[in-house]
N, C-alpha and C positions, 0 to 999 in steps of 0.2 A: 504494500500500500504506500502510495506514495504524500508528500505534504498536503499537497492538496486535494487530495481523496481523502483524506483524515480530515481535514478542516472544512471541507465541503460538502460531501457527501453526507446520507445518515447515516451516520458514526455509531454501532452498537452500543447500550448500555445495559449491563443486568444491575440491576436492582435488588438485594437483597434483604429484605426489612419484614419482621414479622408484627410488626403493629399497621391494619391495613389502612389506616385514616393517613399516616407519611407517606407508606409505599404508592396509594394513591395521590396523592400533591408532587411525591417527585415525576411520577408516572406522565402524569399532566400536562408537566410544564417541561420533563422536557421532549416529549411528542410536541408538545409547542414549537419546542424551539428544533425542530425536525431531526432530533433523534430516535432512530431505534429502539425501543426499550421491552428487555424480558423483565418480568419479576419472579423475585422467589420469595418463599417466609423460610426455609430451613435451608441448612445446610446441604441435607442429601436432595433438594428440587435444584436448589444452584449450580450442586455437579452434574448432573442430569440436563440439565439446560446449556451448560459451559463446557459439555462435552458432544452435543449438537450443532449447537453455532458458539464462533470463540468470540467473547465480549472483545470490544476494544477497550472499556472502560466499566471495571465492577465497584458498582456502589455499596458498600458493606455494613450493614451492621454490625460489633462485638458480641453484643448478647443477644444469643439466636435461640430458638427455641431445642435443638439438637446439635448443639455444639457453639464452638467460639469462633468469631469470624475473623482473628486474625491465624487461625489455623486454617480456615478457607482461604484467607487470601494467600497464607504460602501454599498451600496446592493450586489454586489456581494459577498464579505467579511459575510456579512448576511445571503445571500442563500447556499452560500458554507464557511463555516467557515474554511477547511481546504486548503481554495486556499489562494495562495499566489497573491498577488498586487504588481505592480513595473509601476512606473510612469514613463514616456516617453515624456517630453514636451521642451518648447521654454522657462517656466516660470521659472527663476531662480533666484528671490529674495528669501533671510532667511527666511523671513514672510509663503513666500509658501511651500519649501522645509518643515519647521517644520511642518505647518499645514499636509502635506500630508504625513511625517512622523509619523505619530502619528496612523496613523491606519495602512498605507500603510509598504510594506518591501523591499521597496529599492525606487532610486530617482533617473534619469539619464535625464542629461539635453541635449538639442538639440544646437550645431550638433553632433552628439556621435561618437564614435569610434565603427563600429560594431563589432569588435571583444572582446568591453568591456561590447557593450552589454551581448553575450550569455556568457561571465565569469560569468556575474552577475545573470542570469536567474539559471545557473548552482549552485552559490555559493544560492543563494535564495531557490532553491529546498533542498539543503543537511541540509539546515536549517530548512525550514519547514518540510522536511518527515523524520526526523532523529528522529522519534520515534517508534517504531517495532510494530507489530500489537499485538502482544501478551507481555507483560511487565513485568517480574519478579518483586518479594516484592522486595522494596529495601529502606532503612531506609532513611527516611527526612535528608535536609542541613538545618542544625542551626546554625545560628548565631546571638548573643544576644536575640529581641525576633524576627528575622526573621525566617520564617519556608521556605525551598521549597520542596513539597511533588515530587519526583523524579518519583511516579508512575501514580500520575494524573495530574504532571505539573501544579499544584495547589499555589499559594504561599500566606503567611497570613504573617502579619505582627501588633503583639500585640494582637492577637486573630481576627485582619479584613481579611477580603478577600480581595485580590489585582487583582484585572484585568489587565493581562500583554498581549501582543502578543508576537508571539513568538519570535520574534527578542531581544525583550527585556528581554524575561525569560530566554533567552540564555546570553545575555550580563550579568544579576543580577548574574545566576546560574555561570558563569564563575570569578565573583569577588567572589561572596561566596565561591568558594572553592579554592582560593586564600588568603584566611583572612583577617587579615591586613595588606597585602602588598601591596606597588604601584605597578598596573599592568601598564607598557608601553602602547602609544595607540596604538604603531604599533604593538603590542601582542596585543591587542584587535583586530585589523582589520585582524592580521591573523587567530586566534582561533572562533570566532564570527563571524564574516563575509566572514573570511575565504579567502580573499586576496592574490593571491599570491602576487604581487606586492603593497605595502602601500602606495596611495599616499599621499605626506604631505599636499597638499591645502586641503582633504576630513575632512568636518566638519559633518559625518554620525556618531562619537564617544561622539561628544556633543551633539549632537541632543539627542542622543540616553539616555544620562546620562542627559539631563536636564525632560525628561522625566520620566523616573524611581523618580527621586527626587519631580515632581510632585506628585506622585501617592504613593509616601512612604512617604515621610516629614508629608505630615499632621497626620499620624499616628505615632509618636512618634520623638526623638531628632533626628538632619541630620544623615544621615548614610553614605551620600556617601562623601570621601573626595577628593578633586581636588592637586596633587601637579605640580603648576603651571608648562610648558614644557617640562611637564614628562609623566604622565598618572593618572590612578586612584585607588582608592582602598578603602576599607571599615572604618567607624572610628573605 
């Protein structure tokens, strides 16, 4: 699928939500706004439907009535690596937001704004399918000994393989060609996440950066530098 068949086209959505009074409001709006949309209430209707036709975008609730939906989403994440995950719940402590950051690509807590919802399902697809089917040679981003290989979205750091998702190969890929420079977080949440509007309580740019420093720190000196109520940017 190419950019713009993702951003134009009807774009799949499952919907997983076992209180039917949401599942119907997201249902609604966004057939509105001309997407595809299955729903599910359980766990086992959601595999059963995501193994039929593959979502490009699963709506998830955590508390489902026959399991936990951030175990749905790493199977679904597993049987379609190219869908995108966006949680939909009630649960809004740090604790959880991160954990379900961590595999998932986006986080919206209940009661939502449905119009922030489909921004987000929007800004989530342009991120996930914003790679072309066919890919021109195009020389690696280096910096010091970070690699990211631009044609298989590969990135090594000190000669390891780094396993990023894509949210996060986009946020690294954006400081990298950046350099040393403090990037803004509100230029993080528009280029990245692509926001039209930033809001300041959204802690999706720490998450996001405590992450990556996970998964790169142990492979060589910090890389990423914090300049406190500013933004960030590489050492």
């Amino acid at each position: 699928m190419t950019v713009n068949e993702a951003a134009h086209r009807e774009a799949t959505v499952l919907v997983v939500e076992d209180e039917e009074s949401i599942a119907d409001v997201l249902t609604i709006a966004l057939r509105y706004h001309r997407f595809q949309v299955m729903t599910a209430g359980t766990v086992r209707e959601a595999l059963a439907l995501a193994e039929r036709t593959r979502p490009d975008v699963a709506l998830l609730d955590v508390m489902l009535p026959d399991g936990d939906g951030r175990v749905l989403g790493r199977e679904l994440r597993a049987r379609h690596p190219g869908s995108a995950v966006v949680f939909v719940t009630a649960r809004d402590a740090p604790a959880e937001i991160v954990g379900a950051l961590g595999f998932g690509d986006d986080y919206i807590t209940k009661p939502f704004n449905i119009d922030e919802v489909v921004a987000r399902v929007r800004a989530v697809l342009r991120r996930t399918f914003s790679r072309p089917d066919v890919l021109p040679q195009r020389p690696p981003l280096r910096y010091g000994d970070l690699e990211l290989d631009e044609t298989t979205y590969s990135v090594h750091r000190a000669g390891h393989t780094v396993e990023l998702t894509p949210t996060e190969y986009a946020l690294l890929r954006f400081l990298v060609r950046n350099g040393g420079r403090i990037v803004p977080k509100e230029q993080l949440l528009r280029h990245v996440w692509q926001y039209e509007h930033t809001p300041q309580e959204s802690t999706v740019v720490e998450t996001y950066i405590s992450y990556l420093r996970r998964k790169l720190d142990p492979l060589g000196p910090p890389l990423i530098t914090t300049r406190r109520g500013v933004g960030y940017g590489l050492a």
